[in-house]
N, C-alpha and C positions, 0 to 999 in steps of 0.2 A: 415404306417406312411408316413406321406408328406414330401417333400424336405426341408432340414433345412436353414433358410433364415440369414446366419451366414456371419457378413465380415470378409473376412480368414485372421489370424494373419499375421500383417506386417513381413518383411524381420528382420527385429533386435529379433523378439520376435520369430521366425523359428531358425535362429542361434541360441538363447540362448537357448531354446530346446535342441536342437542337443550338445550340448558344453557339455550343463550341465544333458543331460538326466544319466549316469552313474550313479549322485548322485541321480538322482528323483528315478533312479528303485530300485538303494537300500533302501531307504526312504521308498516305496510301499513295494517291501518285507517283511522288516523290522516290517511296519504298519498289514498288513493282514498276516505276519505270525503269529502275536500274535491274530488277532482274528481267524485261523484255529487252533494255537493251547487251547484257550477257549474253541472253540467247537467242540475240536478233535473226544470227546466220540460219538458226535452224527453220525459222518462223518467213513466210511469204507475208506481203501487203496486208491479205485480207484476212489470216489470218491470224495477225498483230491487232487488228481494227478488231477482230469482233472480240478480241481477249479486254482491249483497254473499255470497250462498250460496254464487256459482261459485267468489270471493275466495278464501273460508274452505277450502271445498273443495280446491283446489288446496296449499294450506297441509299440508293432512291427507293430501293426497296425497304430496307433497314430502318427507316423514319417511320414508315408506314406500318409496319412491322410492330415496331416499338410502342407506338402510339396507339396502336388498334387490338394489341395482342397481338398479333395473327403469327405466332410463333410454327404452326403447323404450316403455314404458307412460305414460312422461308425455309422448310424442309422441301415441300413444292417446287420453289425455285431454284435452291438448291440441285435437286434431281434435274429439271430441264435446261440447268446452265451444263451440267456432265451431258448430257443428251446432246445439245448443240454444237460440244467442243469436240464432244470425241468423232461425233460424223462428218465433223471438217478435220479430223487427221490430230486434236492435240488431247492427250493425256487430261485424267480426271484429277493429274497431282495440279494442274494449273485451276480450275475451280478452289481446292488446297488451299492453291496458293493465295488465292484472291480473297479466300475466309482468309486466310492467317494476315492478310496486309492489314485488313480492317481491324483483326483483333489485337494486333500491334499498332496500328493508330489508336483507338479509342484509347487502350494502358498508356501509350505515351504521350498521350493530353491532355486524357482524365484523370482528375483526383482516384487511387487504387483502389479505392473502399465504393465509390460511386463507376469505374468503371468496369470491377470485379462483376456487379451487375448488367451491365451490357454485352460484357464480354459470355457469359454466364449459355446463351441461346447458338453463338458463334461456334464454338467449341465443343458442344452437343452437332452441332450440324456438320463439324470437321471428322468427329467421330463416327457419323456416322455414312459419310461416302465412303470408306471402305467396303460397306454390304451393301450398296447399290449395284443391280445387274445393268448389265449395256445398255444404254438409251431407256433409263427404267422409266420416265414419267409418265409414256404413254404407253398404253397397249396397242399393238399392232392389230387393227380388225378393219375391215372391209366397210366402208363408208353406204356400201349397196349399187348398186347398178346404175337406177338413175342418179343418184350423185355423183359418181367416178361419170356420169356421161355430161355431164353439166361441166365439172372440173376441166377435163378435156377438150372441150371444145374452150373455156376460159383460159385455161394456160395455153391455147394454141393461135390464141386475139384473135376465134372468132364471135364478134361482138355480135352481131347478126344471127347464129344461129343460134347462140346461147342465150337470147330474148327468144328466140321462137321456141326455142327447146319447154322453157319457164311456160311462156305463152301458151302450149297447147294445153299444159294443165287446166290455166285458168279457161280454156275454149272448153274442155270436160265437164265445166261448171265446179272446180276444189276453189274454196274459199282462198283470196287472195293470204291471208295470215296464214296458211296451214302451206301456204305455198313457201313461205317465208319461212315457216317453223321448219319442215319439212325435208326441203332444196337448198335453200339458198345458207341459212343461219350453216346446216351440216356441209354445205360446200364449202362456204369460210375454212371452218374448223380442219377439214380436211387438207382445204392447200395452204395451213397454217402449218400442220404437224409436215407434209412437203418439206416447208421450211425447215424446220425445226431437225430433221432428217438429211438435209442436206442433199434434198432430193430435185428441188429448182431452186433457183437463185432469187435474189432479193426481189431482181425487177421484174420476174416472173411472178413471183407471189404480187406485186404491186398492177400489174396489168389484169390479172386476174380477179385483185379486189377491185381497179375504175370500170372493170366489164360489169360487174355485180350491180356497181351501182347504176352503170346506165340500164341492166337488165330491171331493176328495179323500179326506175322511170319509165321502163315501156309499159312493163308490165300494171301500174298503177294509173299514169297517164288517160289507159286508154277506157279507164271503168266511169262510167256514166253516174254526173253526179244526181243518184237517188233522193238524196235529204240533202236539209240545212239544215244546222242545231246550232244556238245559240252561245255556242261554247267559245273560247279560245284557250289555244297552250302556246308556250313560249319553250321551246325543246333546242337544248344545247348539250355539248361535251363539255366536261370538267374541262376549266385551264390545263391547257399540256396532253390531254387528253388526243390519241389520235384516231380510235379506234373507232369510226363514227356512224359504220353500216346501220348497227343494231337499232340506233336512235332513227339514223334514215327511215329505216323498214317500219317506225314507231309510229312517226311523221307522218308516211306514206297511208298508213291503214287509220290514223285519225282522221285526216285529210278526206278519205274516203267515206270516211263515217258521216263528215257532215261538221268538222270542225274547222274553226279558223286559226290558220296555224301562225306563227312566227317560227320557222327553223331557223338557226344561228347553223348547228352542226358543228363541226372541231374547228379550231384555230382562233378564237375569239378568246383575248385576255380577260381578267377577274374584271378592272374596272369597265370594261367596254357590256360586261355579260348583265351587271348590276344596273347599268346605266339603260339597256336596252331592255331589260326586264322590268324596270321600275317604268318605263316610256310605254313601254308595251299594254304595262297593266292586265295580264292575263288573268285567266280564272284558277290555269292550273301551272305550275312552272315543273316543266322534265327534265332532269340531269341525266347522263352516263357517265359512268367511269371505269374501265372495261380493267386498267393497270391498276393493281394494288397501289403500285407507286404514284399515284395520283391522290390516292384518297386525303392526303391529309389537306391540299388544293380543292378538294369537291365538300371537304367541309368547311373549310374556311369560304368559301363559296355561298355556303349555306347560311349561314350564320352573316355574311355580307347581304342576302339578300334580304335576310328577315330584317336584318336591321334599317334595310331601305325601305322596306315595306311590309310593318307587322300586321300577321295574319296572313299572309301569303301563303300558299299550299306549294309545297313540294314532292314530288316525286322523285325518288330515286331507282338509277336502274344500273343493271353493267354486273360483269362477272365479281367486279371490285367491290360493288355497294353490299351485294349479296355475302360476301367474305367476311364484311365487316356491321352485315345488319344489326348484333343487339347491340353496337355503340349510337348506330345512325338512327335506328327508327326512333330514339325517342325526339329526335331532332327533327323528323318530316312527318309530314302526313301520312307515308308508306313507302315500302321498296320494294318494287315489282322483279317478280323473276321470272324475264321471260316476257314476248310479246302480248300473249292474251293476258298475260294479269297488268300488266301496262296500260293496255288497253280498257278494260273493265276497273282498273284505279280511277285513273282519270274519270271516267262519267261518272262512278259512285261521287266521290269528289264534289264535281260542281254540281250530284244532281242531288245532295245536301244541302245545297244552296243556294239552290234554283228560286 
């Protein structure tokens, strides 16, 4: 699908969104849980769960959406919500359907003239799942040999040899990041789209991500610390944030550099992130936000920390930040894309202010 040529809802018709979304999402619930429960009979457990998830989903997407422009991203998600449904056995009229509940909540809560606008991006993206091909969002291509050999031994819990697997690289002498860029970031990816394929199951893909991260602690654990540098980072996930490899592997190669780290990692709420940042006192503070639907949490984030402590240097990083870089950069220091620009921000950074 092409970029969608939409002018992004004014500031009055963002606010009333936002104000009034409690009532839109009940409205949407409300609306499509009477048509899942109509067509309970046809529908199994699990594929009921990932219908009201995709619902919800789209909702949390839509804020972020809204707020950030990112109208071409919910063409994006759009196509990988048809991809996810149709490989589990349901029809692309139920994505359809889940646009049309939302565009039926926002009309009947919002003033018409205020959610004519919102509705405006919905309706464009209903139009155009028709011309999407089967499982359009991703291209089908080959990960490469040593990846699919990494993946395989991760989706089969052997923990053990998919560190040694990693490990021999680093015994070659490949740079621990390049190992990351390389292996590990592309074997995520791959037993993501797995997922997404309907190729392993949830707790397959989940055993295969806590393999990663142990494989990541061997692999850094065992590198001799060369330097000390005077530095410290404070590296977390956005609030809500689950996706927390990327920052680990972040952690892991600063760490190694010779920095003194504070990792938080996922699961750490807004006041706990501000409280522990401000205590911390770092040189550099790193966020991810890997979910578009996160972003508007990773700038209020933002904007909680400067207010703790101005002058504070931020980094931003994650598929999300990068989506939405010309709102954010002017709000941080920089938004790294990708490990080695992470990497090489943070030292410019403090050694500005050395």
């Amino acid at each position: 699908m092409g970029a969608v040529d939409i002018v992004p809802p004014a500031s009055q018709a963002l606010a009333a969104f936002h104000r009034l979304y409690p009532r839109i999402l009940a409205l949407v619930e409300e609306r499509f849980g009477l048509e899942l429960n109509r067509r309970a009979p046809e529908l199994d457990r699990r594929q009921r769960e990932i219908i009201e998830d995709s619902a919800r989903r789209l909702g949390d997407t839509l804020k972020a959406v809204y707020s950030f422009s990112l109208f071409e991203y919910l063409e994006k998600e759009t196509s990988w919500l048809v991809s996810v449904l149709e490989s589990r056995g349901l029809g692309r009229e139920w994505v359809d359907g889940i646009l049309e509940a939302w565009t039926i909540g926002i009309q009947g809560i919002v003033e018409p003239r205020v959610a004519e606008e919102l509705s405006r991006p919905l309706i464009r993206v209903r139009s155009l799942i028709l011309r999407l091909g089967k499982s359009s969002m991703t291209t089908e291509e080959s990960p490469g040999e040593d990846v699919e050999g990494y993946v395989g031994l991760a989706l089969r819990g052997r923990r053990r040899e998919a560190a040694e697997y990693a490990l021999a690289y680093l015994k070659s002498g490949t740079d621990p990041g390049k190992i990351a860029d390389d292996l590990l970031l592309p074997a995520l990816h791959h037993i993501g789209l797995l997922w997404e394929r309907n190729r392993i199951s949830s707790s397959e893909e989940h055993l295969a991500t806590e393999i990663t991260r142990y494989v990541i602690h061997r692999l850094f654990d065992g590198l001799p610390a060369t330097k000390s540098l005077p530095f410290s980072a404070f590296l977390a996930c956005a609030p809500g944030e689950d996706h927390d490899i990327g920052i680990d592997l972040l952690a892991s190669l600063l760490r190694s550099d010779g920095w003194s780290l504070v990792f938080i990692g996922r699961g750490a709420p807004y006041q706990d992130l501000i409280d522990g940042a401000a205590s911390a006192r770092p040189d550099v503070v790193i966020l991810s936000v890997t979910l578009v639907s996160h972003l508007p949490a990773a700038r209020a984030l933002v904007f909680g920390l400067k207010a703790a402590r101005p002058g504070v240097r931020i980094v931003l990083g994650g598929a999300a930040a990068l989506a939405a870089r010309k709102d954010l950069e002017p709000l941080v220091s920089g938004v790294a894309a990708g490990l080695a620009e992470g990497r090489r921000m943070a030292l410019s950074l403090v050694g500005q202010h050395a």
